[in-house]
N, C-alpha and C positions, 0 to 999 in steps of 0.2 A: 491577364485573365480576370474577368468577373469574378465574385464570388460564387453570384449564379451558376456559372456554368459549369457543367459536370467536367471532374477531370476522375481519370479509371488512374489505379495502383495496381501493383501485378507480383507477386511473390512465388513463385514455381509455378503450380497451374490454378492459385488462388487468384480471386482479381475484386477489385472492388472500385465501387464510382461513388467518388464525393462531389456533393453538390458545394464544396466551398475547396478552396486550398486545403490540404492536410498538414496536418502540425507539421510536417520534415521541412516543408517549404518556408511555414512561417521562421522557423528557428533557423533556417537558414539565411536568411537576411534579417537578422536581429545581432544588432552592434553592444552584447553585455559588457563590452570594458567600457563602454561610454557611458553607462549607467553606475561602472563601479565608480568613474569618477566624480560623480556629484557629491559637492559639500555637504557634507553631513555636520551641521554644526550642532548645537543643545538643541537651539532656535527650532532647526528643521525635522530634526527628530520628533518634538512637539506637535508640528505640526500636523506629519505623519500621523502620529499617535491615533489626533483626533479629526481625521480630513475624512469626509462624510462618504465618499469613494475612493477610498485607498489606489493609487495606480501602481503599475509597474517601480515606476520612479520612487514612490510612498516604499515600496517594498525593499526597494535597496538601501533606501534610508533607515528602516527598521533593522536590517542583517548587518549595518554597518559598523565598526568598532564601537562610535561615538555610542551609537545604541545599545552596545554592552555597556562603556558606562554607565548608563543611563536605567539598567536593569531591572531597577526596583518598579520607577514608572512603566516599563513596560510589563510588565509582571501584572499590575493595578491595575492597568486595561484590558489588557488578556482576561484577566481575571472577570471584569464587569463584563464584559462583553459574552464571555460564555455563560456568566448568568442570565444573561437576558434572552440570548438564543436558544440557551440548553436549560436550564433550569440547572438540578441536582441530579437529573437525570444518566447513569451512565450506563453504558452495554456491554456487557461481561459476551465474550463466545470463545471457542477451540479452535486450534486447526487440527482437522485430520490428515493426516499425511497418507497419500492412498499407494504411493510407488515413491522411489530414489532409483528407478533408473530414467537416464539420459545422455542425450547422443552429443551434448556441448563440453565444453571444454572451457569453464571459467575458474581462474585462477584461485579464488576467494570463497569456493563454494565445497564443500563435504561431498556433494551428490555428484560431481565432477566427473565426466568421462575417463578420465584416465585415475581415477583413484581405485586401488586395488582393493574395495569393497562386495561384499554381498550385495546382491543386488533384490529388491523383491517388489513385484505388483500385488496388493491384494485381490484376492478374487473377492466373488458375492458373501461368500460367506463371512469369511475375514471382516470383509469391510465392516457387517453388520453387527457382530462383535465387538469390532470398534467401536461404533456411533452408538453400539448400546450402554459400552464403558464410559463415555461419553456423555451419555444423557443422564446415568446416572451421577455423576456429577454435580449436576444440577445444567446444564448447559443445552439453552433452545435453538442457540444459533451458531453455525457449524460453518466453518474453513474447509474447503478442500482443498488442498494441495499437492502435485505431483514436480518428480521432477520434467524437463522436456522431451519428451519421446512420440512424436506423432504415429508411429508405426502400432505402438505396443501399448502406449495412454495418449491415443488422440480418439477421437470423434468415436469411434466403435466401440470404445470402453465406457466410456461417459453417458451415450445410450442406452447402455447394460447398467451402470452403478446411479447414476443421479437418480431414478425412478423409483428405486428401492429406499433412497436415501431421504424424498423428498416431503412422506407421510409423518416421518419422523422429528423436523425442526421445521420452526417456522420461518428461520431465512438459512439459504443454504449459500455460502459464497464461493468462489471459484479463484484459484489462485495457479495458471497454467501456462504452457504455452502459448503465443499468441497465436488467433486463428481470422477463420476469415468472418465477414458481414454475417454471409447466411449459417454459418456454424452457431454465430451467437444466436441470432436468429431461433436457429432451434434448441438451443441450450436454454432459452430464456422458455419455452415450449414446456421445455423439460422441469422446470421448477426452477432455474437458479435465478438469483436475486440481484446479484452482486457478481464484479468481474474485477479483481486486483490486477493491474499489468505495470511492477515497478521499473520503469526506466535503469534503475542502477548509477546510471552517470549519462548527462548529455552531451557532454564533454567527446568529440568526435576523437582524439588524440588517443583519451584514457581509457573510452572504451573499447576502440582497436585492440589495445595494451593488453587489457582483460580479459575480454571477448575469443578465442584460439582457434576455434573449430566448432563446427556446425551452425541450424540456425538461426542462434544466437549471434553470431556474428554479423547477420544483415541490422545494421544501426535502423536504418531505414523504416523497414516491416515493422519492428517494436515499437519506434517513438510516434507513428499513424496506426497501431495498432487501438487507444484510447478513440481517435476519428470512425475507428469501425464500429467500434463497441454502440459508442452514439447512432450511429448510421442504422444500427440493429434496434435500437430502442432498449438499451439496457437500461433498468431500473436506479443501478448505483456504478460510479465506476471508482477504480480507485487508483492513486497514483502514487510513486514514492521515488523517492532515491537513496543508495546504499552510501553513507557518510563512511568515508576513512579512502574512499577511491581516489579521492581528486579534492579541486577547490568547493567547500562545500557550498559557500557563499553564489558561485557562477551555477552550481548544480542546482542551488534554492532558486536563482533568479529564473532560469528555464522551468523551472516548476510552475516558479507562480507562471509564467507566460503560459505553458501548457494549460494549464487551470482555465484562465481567463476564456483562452481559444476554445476550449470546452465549452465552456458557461456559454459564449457567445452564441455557439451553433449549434449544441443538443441541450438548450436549457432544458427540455423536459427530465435528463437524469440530473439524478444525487450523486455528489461527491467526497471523496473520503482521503488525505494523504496520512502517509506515515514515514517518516525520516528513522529507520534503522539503523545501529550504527553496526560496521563490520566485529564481528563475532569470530573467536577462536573455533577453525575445524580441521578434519582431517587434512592434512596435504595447504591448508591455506594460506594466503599471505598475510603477512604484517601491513598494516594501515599506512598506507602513503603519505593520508595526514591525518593528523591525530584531531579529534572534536570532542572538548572536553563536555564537564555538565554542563559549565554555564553558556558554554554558544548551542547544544542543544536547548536549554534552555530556553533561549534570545531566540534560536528557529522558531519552536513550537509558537511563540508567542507570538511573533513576529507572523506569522500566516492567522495566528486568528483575529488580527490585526486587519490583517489584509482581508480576509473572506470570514465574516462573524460566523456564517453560517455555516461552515465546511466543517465534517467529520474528521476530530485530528483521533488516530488513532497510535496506542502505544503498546510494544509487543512486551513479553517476558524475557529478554534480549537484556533489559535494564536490570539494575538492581531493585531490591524493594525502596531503599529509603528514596531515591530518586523518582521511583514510582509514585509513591506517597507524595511527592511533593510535588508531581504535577500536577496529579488526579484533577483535585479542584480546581485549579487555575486553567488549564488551556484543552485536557484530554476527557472524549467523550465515549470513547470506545476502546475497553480494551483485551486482552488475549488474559485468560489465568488457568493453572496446570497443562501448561501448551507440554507436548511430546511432538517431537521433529524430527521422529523417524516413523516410516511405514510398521502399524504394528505396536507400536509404542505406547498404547494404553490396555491394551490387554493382551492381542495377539504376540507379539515378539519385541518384550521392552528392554532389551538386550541388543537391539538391530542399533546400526549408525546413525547419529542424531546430522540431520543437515546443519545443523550450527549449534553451540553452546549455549543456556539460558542462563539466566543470572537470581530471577526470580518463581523459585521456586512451590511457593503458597499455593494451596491449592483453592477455587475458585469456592468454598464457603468462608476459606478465613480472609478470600480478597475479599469479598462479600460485605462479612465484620469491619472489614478495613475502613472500605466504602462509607457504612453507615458511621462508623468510628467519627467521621471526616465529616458527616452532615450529609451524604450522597445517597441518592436510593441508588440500589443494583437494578438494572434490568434486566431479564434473562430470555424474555420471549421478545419479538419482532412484530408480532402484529396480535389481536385479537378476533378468535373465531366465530365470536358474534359479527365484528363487520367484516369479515371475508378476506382472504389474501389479496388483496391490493394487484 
């Protein structure tokens, strides 16, 4: 098949037409153990470092053991690299958690179908409560977040809350279940900015494993769910995967492929990845494989390596001191006083949190932090004299 030529995708009664292959295709004929095997010597790690268009190949050489040795150097380029892209510039926002109920069934997740929790959607009112506990904070730019329930927080609710939502922050982000072309379409209508949809694991094996019921379980819709988003014209899109599932190394290499596939055919969005590592919660599993600091470390680096320009974002998931010590080198965006349950900054801070945080600062002493370190905060997305973008 040409790239040209349209090929249509189909999920229940959703459908959508890409004018290139969709990422499930590409990644389905992509041979990552032949990429795991290339020598990674000092020599080529070097290379890597400083190749003026990092490829795939560059990128496995960066996630390679050799390049853990080699950490300090890659730390030094990471580091200049996001000087010269980013400045000191960094982006402080929240998420607001808007609902924890969902009709999937993953192993590793609090908000999990079968977990014997309280369940709760905020209505209008709630929500604005929220976002106003929220603002007071200091925070202009805003997570939404539910878990996945098309029925109860799909499209009909989002037309009811985003609008309410959208006077109040200057970027509003979306972090959902995935949907179709023309839903983004009108979600992007609606004010949101940003579209988060983290893959979890590419890994077809592991995500079976994970994946139980509902869906979540179509591998498929999720991993060309990113092709939609572009298809729509989303402004930023964002990608990630959940470390501790699987091999993190083949989970980064599909990343970076997903990325590139991106780049090539909706350049007009902006992109954002963020490697989370699995979190203690209700009913959850222990980490398959464990990803200590220093290979999170080697990740982060290793992608601004590869893509100078990419938004590496870091959630409250970490601790502070780890925090701290990315801040400057590789992270330009991050979460502070995050709550990760519906409710959880003013309405009901007692409700179940979707996962455990580690860093608990509230978003004026990260603030402190920030400048502590040489870094301005930035709190707002855009300015009202040139117009919402």
């Amino acid at each position: 098949m040409s790239h040209r030529q349209a090929k249509t995708a189909t999920h229940g009664t959703a459908s959508t037409t890409f004018h290139y292959p969709p990422f499930s295709e590409v990644l389905a004929y992509t041979d990552f153990a032949a990429l795991q095997l290339v020598t990674a010597d000092k020599t080529r790690v070097v290379q890597a470092l400083y190749a003026k268009t990092p490829d795939l190949t560059d990128l496995a050489v960066l996630l390679s053991p050799q390049a853990k040795l080699m950490l300090p150097e890659l730390i030094a380029r990471a580091a200049e690299l996001t000087r010269q892209h980013f400045g000191a510039a960094r982006q402080l926002f929240a998420p607001l958690y808007m609902s924890n109920l969902c009709a999937n069934e993953c192993t590793y997740c609090g908000f999990s179908l079968s977990q014997a929790v309280k369940r709760r959607v905020l209505n209008s009112d709630e929500l604005m409560q929220e976002a106003m506990a929220v603002k007071a904070l200091g925070h202009d730019q805003l997570l939404l977040v539910t878990g996945e329930h098309d029925r109860k927080v799909g499209m009909n609710y989002f037309r009811r809350q985003v609008p309410l939502l959208r006077p109040l922050f200057s970027r509003l982000m979306l972090e959902v279940q995935p949907l179709s072309t023309s839903d983004y379409q009108e979600l992007k209508t609606l004010g949101i900015d940003t579209v988060l949809v983290y893959q979890e694991t590419y890994q077809p094996q592991a995500y079976q494993h994970y994946h139980l019921k509902g869906t979540k379980t179509d591998m498929r819709w999720r991993l060309d769910c990113p092709d939609r988003l572009g298809a729509a014209g989303m402004d930023k899109i964002g990608l990630g995967i959940l470390l501790g599932l699987a091999d993190w190394r083949l989970d980064a290499l599909a990343l970076g492929l997903h990325l590139r596939h991106l780049q090539q055919h909706y350049w007009r969005s902006q992109y954002s990845v963020a490697f989370p590592r699995l979190r203690p919660c209700s009913g959850g599993v222990e980490p398959a494989v464990l990803v200590g600091d220093a290979e999170l470390v080697q990740l982060y680096c290793a992608f601004r390596v590869f893509a100078p320009e990419l938004e590496l974002i870091l959630s409250t998931r970490e601790n502070a001191r780890l925090r701290d010590l990315l801040l400057p080198l590789v992270i330009t965006s991050l979460s502070a006083g995050s709550k990760t349950q519906p409710g959880g900054y003013q309405v009901a801070p007692e409700a179940l949190q979707q996962f455990s945080i580690d860093d608990e600062r509230s978003p004026a002493e990260m603030a402190k932090v920030l400048t502590s370190l040489g870094l301005q905060p930035v709190w707002t997305n855009w300015l009202p004299a040139f117009g919402r973008g």
